[in-house]
C-alpha positions as protocol buffer text, in pm:
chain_id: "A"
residue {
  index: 1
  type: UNK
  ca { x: 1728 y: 334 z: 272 }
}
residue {
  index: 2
  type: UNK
  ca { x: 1872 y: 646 z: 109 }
}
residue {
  index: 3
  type: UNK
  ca { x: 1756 y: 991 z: 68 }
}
residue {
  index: 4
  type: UNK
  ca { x: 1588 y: 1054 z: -252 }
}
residue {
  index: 5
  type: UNK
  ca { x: 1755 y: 1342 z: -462 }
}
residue {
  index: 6
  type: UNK
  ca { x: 1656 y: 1379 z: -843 }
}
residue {
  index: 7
  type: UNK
  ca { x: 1728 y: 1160 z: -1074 }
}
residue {
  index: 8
  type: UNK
  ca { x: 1787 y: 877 z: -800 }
}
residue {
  index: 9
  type: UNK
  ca { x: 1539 y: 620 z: -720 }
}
residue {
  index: 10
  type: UNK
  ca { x: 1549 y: 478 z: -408 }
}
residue {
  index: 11
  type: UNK
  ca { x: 1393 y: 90 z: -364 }
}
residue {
  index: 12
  type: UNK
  ca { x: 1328 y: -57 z: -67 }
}
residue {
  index: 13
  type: UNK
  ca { x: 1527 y: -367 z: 5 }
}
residue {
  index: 14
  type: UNK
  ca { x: 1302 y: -686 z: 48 }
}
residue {
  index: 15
  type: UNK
  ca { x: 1355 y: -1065 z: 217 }
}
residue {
  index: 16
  type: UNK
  ca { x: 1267 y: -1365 z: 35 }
}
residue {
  index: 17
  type: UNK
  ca { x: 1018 y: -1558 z: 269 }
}
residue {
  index: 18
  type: UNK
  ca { x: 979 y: -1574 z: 648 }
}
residue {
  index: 19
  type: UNK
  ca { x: 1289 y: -1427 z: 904 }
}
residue {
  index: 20
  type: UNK
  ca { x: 1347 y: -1670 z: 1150 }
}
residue {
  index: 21
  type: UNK
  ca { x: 1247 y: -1391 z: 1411 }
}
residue {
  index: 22
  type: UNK
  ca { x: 943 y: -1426 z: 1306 }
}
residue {
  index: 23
  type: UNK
  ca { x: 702 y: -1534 z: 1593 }
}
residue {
  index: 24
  type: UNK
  ca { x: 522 y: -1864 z: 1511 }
}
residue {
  index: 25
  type: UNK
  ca { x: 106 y: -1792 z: 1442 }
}
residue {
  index: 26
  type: UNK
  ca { x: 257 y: -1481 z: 1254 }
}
residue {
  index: 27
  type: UNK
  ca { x: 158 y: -1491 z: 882 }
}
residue {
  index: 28
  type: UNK
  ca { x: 494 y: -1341 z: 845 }
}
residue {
  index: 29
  type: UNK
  ca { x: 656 y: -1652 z: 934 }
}
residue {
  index: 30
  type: UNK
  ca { x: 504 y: -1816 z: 629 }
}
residue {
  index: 31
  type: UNK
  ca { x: 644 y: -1879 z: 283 }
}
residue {
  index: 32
  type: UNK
  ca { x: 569 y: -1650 z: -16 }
}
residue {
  index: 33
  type: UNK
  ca { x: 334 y: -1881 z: -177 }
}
residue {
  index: 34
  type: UNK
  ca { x: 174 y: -1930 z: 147 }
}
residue {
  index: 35
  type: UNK
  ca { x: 186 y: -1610 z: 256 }
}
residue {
  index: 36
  type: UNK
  ca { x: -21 y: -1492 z: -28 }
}
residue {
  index: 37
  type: UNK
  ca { x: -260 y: -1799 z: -20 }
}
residue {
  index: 38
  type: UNK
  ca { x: -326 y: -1671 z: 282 }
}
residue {
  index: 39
  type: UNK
  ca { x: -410 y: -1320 z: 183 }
}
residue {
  index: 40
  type: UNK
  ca { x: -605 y: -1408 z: -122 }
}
residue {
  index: 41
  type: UNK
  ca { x: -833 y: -1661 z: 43 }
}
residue {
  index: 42
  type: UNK
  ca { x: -968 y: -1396 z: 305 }
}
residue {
  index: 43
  type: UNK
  ca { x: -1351 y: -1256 z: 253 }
}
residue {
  index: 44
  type: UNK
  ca { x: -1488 y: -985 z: 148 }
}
residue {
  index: 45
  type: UNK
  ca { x: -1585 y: -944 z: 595 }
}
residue {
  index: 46
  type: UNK
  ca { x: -1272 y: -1059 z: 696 }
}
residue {
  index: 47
  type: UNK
  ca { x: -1119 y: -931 z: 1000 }
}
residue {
  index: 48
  type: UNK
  ca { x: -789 y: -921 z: 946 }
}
residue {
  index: 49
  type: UNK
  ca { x: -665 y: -585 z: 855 }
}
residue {
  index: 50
  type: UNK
  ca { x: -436 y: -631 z: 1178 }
}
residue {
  index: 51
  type: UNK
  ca { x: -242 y: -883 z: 993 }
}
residue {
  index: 52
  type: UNK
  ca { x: -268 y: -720 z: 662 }
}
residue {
  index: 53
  type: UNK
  ca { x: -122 y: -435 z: 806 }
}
residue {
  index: 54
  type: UNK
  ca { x: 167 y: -583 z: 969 }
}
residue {
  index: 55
  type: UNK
  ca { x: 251 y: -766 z: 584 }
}
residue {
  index: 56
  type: UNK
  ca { x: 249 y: -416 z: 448 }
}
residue {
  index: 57
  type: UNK
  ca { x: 495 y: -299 z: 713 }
}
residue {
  index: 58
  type: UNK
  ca { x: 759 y: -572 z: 646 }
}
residue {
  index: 59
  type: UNK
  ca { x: 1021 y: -626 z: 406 }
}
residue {
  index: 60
  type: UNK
  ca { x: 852 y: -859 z: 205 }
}
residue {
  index: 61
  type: UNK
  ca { x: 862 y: -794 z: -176 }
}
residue {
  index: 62
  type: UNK
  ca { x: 634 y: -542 z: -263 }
}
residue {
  index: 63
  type: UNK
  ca { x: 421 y: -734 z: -494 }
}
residue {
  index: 64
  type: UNK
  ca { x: 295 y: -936 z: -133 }
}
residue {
  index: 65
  type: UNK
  ca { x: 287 y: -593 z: 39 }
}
residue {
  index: 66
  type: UNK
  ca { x: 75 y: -397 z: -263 }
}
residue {
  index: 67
  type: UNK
  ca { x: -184 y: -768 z: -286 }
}
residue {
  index: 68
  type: UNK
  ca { x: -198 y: -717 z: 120 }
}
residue {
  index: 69
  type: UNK
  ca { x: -259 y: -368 z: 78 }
}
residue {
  index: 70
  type: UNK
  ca { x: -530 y: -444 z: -157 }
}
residue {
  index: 71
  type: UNK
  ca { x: -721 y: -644 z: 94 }
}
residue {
  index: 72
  type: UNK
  ca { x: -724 y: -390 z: 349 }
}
residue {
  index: 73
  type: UNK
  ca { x: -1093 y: -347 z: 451 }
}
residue {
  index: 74
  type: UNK
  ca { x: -999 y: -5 z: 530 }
}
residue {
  index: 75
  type: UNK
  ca { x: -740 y: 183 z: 293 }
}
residue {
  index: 76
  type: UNK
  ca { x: -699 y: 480 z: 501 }
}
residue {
  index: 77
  type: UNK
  ca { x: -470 y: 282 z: 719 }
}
residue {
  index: 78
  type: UNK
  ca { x: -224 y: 289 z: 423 }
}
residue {
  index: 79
  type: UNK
  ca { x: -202 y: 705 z: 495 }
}
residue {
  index: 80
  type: UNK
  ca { x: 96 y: 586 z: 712 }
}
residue {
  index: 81
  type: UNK
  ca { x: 252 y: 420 z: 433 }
}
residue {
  index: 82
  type: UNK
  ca { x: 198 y: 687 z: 70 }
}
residue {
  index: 83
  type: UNK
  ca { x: 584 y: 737 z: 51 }
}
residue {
  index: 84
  type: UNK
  ca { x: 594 y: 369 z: -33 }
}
residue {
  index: 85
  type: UNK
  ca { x: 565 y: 390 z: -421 }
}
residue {
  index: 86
  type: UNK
  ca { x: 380 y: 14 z: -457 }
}
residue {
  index: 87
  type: UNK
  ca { x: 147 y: 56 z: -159 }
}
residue {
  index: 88
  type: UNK
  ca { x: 82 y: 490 z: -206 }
}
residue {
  index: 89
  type: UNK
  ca { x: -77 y: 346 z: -526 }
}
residue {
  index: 90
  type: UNK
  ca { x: -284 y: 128 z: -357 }
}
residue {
  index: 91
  type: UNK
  ca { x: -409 y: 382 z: -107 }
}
residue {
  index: 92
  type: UNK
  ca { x: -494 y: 634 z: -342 }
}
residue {
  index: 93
  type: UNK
  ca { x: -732 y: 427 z: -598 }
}
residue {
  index: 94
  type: UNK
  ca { x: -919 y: 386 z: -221 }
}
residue {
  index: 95
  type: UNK
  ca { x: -991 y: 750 z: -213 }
}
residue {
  index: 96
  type: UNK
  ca { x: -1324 y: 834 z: -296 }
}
residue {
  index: 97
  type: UNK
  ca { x: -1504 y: 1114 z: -87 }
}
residue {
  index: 98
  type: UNK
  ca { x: -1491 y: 1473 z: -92 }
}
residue {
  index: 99
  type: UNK
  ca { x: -1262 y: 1484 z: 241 }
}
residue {
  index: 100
  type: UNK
  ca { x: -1014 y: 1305 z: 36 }
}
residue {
  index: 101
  type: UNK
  ca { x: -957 y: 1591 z: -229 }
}
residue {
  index: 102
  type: UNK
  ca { x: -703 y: 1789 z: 2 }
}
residue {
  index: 103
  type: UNK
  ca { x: -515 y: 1473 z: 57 }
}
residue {
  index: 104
  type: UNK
  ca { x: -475 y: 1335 z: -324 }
}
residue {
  index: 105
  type: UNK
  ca { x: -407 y: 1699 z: -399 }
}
residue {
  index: 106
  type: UNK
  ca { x: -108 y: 1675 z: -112 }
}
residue {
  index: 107
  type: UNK
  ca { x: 22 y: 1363 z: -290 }
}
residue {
  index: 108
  type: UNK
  ca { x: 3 y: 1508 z: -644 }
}
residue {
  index: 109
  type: UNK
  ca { x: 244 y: 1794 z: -537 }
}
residue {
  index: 110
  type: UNK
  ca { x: 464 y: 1628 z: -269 }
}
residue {
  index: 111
  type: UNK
  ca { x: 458 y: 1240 z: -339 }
}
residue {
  index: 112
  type: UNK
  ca { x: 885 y: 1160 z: -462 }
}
residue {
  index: 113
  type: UNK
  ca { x: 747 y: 870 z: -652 }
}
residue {
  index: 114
  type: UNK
  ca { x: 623 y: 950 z: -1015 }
}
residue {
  index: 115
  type: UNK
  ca { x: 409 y: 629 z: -958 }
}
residue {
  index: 116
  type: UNK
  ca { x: 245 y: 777 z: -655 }
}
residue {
  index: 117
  type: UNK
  ca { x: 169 y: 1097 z: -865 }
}
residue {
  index: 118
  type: UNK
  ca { x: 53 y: 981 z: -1129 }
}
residue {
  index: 119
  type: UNK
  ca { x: -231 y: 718 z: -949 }
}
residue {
  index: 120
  type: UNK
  ca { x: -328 y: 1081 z: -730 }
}
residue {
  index: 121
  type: UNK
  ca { x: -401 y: 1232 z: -1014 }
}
residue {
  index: 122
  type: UNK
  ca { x: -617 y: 993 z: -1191 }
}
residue {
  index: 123
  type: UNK
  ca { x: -780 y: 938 z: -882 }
}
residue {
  index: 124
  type: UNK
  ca { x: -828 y: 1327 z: -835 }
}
residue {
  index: 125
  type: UNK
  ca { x: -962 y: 1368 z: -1180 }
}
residue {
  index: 126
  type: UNK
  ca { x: -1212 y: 1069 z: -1122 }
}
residue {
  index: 127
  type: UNK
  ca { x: -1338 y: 1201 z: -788 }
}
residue {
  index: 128
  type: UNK
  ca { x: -1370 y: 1546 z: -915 }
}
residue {
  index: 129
  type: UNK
  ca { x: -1536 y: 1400 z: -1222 }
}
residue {
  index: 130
  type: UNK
  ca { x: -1793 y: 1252 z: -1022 }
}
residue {
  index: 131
  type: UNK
  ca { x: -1824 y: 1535 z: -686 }
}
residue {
  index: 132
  type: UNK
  ca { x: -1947 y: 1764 z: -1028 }
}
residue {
  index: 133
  type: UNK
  ca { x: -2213 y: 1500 z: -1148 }
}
C-alpha cells in the first residue's frame, strides 16, 4: 500500500475467494458467496465477532469486509481499523454515546478518506443532536 499524499487515493488491493493458506475450519477459506452466506445467516446473539474480525482484517474485497464489519456485535473493535475507508464508515455509524464525541471529532479532522469524514460528521451531528435533547 502507498502513502497517501493529496490528490492520490490509495485502495487496498483485495483476493478473489479463499488463499490456499488458508487453514481449513477458517471462514476465510470459503468462497465469496459462501463466505457471505455465512456472515449474513449469523443472529442477532451470535458469538462470532472473533471470526468477523479476522474477515475484516483480510484482503477480501471490501464489500465482504464492510457486511462483516456490519455484524460485529461490538463496533468498537473496528477502532483498529478507521483508516480503512469501507470499514471507518462502518465503525462510525456505531458511535453513539457521549465518550464517543472526542473520537468522531478525531476522525472528522484527521481521517485521509473523505468517506470516513464525511460518515464522522453525520454521525457527530446526530449524536450531538440527540446529547442536547
Amino acid at each position: 500500500m502507498s502513502e497517501e499524499g493529496p490528490g492520490q487515493s490509495r485502495r487496498r488491493s483485495w483476493a478473489a475467494g479463499p488463499s490456499a493458506r488458508e487453514p481449513a475450519g477458517s471462514w476465510l477459506s470459503l468462497d465469496d458467496d459462501g463466505l457471505l452466506f455465512q456472515i449474513e445467516a449469523l443472529g442477532d446473539g451470535h458469538a462470532e465477532d472473533a471470526r468477523l474480525l479476522e474477515v475484516v482484517r483480510s484482503d477480501r474485497h471490501f464489500f465482504i469486509r464492510q457486511e462483516a464489519a456490519k455484524r460485529l456485535r461490538d463496533p468498537l473493535s473496528l477502532k483498529a481499523h478507521a483508516e480503512d475507508r469501507h470499514i471507518g464508515q462502518i465503525l462510525v455509524r456505531g458511535l453513539n454515546r457521549r465518550e464517543d464525541l472526542d473520537y468522531l471529532e478525531r476522525l472528522v479532522r484527521e481521517s485521509h478518506h473523505l468517506e470516513v469524514r464525511k460518515a464522522a460528521e453525520a454521525q457527530l451531528r446526530f449524536l450531538t443532536g440527540r446529547l442536547a435533547e
